[in-house]
C-alpha positions in Angstrom: -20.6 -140.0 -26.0 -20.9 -142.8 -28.8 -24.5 -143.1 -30.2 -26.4 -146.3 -29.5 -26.3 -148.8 -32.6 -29.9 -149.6 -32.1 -30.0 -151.1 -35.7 -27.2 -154.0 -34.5 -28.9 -154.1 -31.0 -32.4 -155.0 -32.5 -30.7 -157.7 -34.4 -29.1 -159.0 -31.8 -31.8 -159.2 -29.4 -33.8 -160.9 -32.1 -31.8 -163.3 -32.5 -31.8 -164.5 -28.8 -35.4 -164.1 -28.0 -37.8 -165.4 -30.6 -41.0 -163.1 -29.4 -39.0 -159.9 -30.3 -40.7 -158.0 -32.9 -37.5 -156.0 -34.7 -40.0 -154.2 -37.0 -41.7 -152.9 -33.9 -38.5 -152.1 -32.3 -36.8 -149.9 -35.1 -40.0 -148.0 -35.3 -39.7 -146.9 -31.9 -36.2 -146.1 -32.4 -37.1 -143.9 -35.5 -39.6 -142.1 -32.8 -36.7 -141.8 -30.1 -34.8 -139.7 -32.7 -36.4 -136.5 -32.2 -34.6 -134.4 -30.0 -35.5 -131.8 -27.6 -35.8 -128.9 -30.3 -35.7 -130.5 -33.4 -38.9 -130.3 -35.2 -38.2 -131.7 -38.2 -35.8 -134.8 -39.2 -35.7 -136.3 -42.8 -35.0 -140.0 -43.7 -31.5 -139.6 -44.2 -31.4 -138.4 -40.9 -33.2 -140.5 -38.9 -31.2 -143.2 -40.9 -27.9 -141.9 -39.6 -29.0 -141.5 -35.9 -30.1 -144.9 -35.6 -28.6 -147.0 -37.9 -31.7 -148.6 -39.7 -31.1 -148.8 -43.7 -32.4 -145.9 -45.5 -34.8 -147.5 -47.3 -36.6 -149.4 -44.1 -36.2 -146.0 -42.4 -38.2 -144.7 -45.8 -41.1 -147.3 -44.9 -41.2 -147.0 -41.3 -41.6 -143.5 -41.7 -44.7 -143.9 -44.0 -46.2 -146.0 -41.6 -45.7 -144.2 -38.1 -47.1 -141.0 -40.4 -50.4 -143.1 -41.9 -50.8 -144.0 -37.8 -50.6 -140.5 -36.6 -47.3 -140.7 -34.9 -45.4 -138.7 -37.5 -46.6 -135.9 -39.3 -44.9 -135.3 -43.2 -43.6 -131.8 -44.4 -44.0 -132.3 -48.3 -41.9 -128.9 -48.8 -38.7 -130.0 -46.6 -39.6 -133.7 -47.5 -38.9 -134.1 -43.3 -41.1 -135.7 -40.6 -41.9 -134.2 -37.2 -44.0 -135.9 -34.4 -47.6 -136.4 -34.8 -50.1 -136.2 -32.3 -50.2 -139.9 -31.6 -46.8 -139.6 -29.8 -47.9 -136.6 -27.8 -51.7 -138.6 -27.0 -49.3 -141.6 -25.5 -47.2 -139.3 -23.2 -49.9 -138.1 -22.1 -51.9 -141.4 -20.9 -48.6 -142.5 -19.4 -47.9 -139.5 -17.0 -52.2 -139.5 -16.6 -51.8 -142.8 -15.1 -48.5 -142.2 -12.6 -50.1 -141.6 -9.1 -47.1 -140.7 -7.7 -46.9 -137.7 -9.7 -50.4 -136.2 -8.2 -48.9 -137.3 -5.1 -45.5 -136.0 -5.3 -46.7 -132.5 -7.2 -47.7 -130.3 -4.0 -44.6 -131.5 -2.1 -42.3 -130.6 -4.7 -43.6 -127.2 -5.4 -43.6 -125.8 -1.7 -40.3 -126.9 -1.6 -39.3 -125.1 -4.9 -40.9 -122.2 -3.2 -38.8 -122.9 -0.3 -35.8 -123.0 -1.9 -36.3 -120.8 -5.3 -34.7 -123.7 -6.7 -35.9 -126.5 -9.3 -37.1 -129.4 -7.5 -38.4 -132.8 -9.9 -39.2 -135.8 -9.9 -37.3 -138.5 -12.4 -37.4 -141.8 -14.4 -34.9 -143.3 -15.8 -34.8 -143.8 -19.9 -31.8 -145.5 -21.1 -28.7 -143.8 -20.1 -30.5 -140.3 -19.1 -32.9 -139.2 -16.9 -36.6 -137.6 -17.9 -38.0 -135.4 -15.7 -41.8 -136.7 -15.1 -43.0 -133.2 -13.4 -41.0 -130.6 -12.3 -41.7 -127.6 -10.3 -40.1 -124.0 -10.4 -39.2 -121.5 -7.5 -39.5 -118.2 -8.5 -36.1 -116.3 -7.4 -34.3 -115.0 -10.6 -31.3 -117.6 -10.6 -32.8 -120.9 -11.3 -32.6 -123.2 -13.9 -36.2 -123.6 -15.6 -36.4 -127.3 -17.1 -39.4 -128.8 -17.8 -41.3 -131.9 -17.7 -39.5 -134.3 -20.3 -36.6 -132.7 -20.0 -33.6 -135.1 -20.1 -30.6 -135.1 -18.1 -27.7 -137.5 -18.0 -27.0 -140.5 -15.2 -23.7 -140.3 -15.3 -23.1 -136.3 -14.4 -26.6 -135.6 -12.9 -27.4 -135.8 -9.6 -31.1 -137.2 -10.6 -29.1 -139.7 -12.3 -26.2 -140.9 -9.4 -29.1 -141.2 -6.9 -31.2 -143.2 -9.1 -28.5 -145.7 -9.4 -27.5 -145.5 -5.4 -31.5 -147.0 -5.7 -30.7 -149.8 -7.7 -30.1 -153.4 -6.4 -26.6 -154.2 -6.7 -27.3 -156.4 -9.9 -29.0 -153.8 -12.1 -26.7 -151.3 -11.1 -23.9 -153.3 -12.4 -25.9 -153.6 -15.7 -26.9 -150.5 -16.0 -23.0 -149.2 -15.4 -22.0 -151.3 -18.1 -24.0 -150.5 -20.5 -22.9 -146.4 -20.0 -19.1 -147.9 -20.2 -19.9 -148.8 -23.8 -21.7 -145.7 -24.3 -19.1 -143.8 -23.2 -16.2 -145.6 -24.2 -12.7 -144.0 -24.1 -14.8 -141.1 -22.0 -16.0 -143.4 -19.1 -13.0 -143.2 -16.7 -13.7 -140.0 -16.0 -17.6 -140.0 -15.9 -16.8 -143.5 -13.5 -14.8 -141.3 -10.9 -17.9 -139.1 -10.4 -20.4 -141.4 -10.1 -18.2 -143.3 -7.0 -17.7 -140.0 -5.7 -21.6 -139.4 -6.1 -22.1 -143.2 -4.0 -20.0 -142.4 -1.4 -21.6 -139.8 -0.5 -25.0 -141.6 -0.2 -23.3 -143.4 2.1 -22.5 -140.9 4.0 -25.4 -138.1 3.6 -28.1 -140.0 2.4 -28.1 -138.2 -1.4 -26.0 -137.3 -3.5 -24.5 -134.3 -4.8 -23.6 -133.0 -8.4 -21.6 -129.7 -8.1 -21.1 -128.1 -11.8 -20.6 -131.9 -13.5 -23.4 -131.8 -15.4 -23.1 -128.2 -16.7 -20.4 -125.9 -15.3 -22.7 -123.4 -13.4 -25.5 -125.9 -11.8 -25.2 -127.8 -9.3 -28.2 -129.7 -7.2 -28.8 -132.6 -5.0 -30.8 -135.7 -5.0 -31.8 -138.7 -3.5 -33.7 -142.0 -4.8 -37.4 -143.2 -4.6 -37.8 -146.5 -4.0 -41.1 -148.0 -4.4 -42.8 -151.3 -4.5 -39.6 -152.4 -2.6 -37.2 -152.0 -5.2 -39.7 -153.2 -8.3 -39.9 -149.3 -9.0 -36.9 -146.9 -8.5 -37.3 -143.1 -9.2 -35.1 -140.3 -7.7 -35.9 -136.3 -7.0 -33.9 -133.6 -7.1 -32.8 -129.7 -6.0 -30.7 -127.8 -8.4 -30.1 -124.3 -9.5 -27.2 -121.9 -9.5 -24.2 -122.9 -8.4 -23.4 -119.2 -7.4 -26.3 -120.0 -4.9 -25.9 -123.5 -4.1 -22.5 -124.2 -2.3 -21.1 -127.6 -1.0 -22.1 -126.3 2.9 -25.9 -125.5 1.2 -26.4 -128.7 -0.8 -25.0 -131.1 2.6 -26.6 -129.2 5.3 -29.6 -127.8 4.1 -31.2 -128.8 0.9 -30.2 -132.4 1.2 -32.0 -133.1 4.8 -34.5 -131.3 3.8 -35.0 -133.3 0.4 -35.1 -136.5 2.4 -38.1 -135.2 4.5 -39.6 -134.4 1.3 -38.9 -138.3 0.0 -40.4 -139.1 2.9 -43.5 -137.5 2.8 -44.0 -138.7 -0.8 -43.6 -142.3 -0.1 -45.6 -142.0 3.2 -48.6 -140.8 1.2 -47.9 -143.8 -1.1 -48.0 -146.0 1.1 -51.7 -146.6 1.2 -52.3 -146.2 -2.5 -49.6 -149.1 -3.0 -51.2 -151.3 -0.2 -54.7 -151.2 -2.2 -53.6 -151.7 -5.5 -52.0 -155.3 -4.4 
């Protein structure tokens, strides 16, 4: 997959709309860097993954660290994320109801299952888990909250899109083309596979297309009719989880869970209007 040229993006979007703030935008990209793992990143770095000029990389840098959302290493001469980026995530996910609401469903059925069952937003071309909840059988996969997981092969992902009106889908599928590029045929195929079979099951399925021995099911949330789209899932070993256990078990029985959520929501959406 091609990186995003956030630097030519930015410019571009600036030049069509005249409240975009570039300045604003490239230092959120420098932030988006960091990768699951990666503690430290230097200028050069960060200059190369997202195509800002080294020496606007170089002042971005010293501001995000005087603000508190970078933190500088003076022996490696690298920057790592300050607290002010971990004070934000954690005000966003403090303020998602439908994550207190969701939690206690999502963990009996992880029980239920000894699988990993979580709920999902979508962030660009992946999706980030916004709470997940762990079984506790020996073959499961243990991700964690902002874990990240691909549209295109995950089965988070397809049934976030199946969510989608028929509009954003088509701009959110053209957008992965270009991520993708020469790739995308292939990614493509599985994603119509993955919509047909929300036609015909209600979820969708990813057997071993996101990582060779996982496989999981999932269906959309779709809240605030349509102004909110999230999705769930059920994955773990694909030793465990065969195509007769993810169509006649785990996905009927992830719908009821769907169901509940948005039932409880119901309410809480109703009030807030």
């Amino acid at each position: 997959m091609q990186p995003f040229d956030t630097d030519a993006d930015d410019l571009q979007l600036s030049g069509k709309d005249r409240n975009f703030v570039t300045a604003l935008a490239r230092g959120l990209e420098l932030l988006r860097a960091f990768g699951a793992g990666e503690e430290y990143l230097g200028n050069a770095e960060l200059s190369n993954r997202t195509n800002i000029p080294r020496p606007t990389v170089s002042r971005l840098t010293y501001t995000l660290t005087q603000l508190g959302y970078l933190q500088h290493n003076t022996h490696l001469e690298k920057y790592r994320l300050g607290p002010g980026v971990l004070a934000l995530g954690y005000r966003f996910l403090a303020n998602m109801g439908i994550r207190e609401i969701a939690r206690p469903h999502l963990q009996k059925f992880a029980d239920a299952t000894d699988c990993n069952v979580s709920l999902g937003g979508a962030d660009r071309s992946d999706m980030v888990y916004l709470e997940t909840c762990h079984g506790h059988g020996p073959l499961i996969i243990r991700l964690d909250t902002g874990s990240r997981l691909p549209i295109a092969t995950s089965a988070i992902g397809r049934a976030w899109l199946c969510g989608l009106s028929e509009e954003r889908r088509q701009q959110v599928l053209q957008e992965l083309a270009e991520a993708y590029g020469s790739e995308w045929p292939r990614y493509q195929a599985g994603i119509h596979q993955s919509m047909q079979d929300f036609e015909r099951y209600g979820f969708c399925l990813s057997e071993q297309d996101w990582q060779r021995d996982i496989s999981a099911v999932a269906m959309p949330l779709i809240l605030e009719d349509g102004a909110e789209v999230m999705a769930i899932n059920c994955g773990g070993s694909s030793l465990r989880l065969d195509h007769d256990r993810l169509v006649n078990n785990l996905g009927p029985r992830l719908k009821e869970v769907a169901a509940y959520i948005k039932q409880e929501l119901a309410p809480r959406s109703r009030s807030a209007r």
